[in-house]
MARSE-14773 format. One record per residue (C-alpha): residue in three letters; x, y, z. Coordinates in steps of 0.5 Angstrom, whole numbers. Example, Ala and Ser with C-alpha at 12.3 -4.5 7.8 and 13.67 -1.06 7.14 Angstrom:
2
 res    px    py    pz
 ALA    25    -9    16
 SER    27    -2    14
//
This chain:
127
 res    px    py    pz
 UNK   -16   -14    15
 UNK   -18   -13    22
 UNK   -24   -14    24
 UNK   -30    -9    24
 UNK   -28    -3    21
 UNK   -24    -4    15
 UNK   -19    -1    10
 UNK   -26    -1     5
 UNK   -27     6     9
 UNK   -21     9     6
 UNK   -21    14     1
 UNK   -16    17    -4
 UNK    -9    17    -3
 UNK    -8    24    -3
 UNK   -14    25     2
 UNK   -14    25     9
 UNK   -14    19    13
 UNK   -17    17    20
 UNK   -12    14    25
 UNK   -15     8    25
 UNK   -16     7    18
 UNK    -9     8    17
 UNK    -6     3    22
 UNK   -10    -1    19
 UNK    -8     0    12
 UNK    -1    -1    15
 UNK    -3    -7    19
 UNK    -5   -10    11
 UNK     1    -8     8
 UNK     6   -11    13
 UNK     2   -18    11
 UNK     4   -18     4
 UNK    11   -15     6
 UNK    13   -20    10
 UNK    11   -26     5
 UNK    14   -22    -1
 UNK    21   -22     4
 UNK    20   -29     5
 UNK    20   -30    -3
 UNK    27   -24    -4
 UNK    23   -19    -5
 UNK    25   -12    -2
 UNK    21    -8     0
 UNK    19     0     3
 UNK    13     2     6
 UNK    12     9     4
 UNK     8    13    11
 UNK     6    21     9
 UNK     3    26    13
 UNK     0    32    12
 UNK     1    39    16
 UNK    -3    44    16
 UNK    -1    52    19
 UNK    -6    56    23
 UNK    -4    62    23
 UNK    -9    63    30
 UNK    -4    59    34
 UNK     3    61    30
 UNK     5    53    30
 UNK     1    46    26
 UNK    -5    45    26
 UNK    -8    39    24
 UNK    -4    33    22
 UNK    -7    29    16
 UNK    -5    22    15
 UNK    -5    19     7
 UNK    -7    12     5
 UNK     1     8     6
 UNK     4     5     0
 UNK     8    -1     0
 UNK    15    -1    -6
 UNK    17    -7    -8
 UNK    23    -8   -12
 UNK    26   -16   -15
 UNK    31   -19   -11
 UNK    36   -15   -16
 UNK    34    -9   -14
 UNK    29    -5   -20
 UNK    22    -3   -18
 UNK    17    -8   -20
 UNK    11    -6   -17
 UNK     7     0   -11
 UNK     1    -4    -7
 UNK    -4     0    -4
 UNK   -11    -1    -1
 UNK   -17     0    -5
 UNK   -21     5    -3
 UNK   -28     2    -3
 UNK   -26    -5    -4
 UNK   -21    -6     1
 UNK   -18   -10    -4
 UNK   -10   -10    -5
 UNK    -8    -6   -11
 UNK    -2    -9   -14
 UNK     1    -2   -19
 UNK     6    -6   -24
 UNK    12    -2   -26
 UNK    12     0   -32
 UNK     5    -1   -33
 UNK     0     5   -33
 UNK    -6     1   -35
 UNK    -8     0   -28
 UNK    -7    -4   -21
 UNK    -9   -11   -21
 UNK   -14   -12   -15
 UNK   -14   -18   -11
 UNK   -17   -20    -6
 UNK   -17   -17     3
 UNK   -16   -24     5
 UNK   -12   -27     0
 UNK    -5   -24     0
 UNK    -1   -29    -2
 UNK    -4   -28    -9
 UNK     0   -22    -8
 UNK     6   -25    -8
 UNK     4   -31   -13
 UNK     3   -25   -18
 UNK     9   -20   -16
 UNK    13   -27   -17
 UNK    10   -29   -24
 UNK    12   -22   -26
 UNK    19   -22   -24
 UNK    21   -29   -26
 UNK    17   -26   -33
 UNK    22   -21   -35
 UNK    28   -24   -32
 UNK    28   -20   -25
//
């Protein structure tokens, strides 16, 4: 994370974010991107906008940015697992495929423990 404002500041991943929060965001989730390709991984880092019309000037309006999302998947190709950033901790937030019983935190300043938990997951079923 950069220094001074934080991804901390970040909101919901269906609320808006500012510029700067998002390339920050985005900034995290390239870290642990380039250590999970560096151990097989593929991944995707998803970036969603929203438009907004206004009709008082025929055209878009506003243009929202939402929390950018990193889709891993093993060395063979299924999913194994969605990385965000938390909203309030700024810590990583690692989603398990399959596994609707929540994100496991880790730390800001600890990606590697993203790869370590992502890695132990695959080996363990066989991915």
């Amino acid at each position: 994370m950069a220094t001074g404002q934080t991804a901390s500041q970040q909101v919901d991943s269906d609320e808006p974010l500012s510029d700067r929060v998002a390339d920050q965001v985005e900034a995290a989730l390239d870290v642990v991107r380039e250590l999970l390709r560096s151990r097989g991984f593929l991944t995707c880092r998803v970036s969603r906008i929203g438009l907004c019309l206004d009709g008082r000037r025929g055209g878009f309006g506003v243009v929202r940015r939402k929390a950018p999302e990193l889709v891993v998947y093993a060395p063979r190709g299924p999913k194994v697992a969605e990385v965000t950033v938390g909203a309030q901790s700024g810590a990583y937030l690692v989603s398990v495929a399959g596994n609707a019983a929540g994100a496991h935190p880790v730390p800001a300043d600890q990606p590697d423990l993203v790869v370590k938990l992502l890695s132990h997951l695959s080996m363990a079923d066989g991915r």
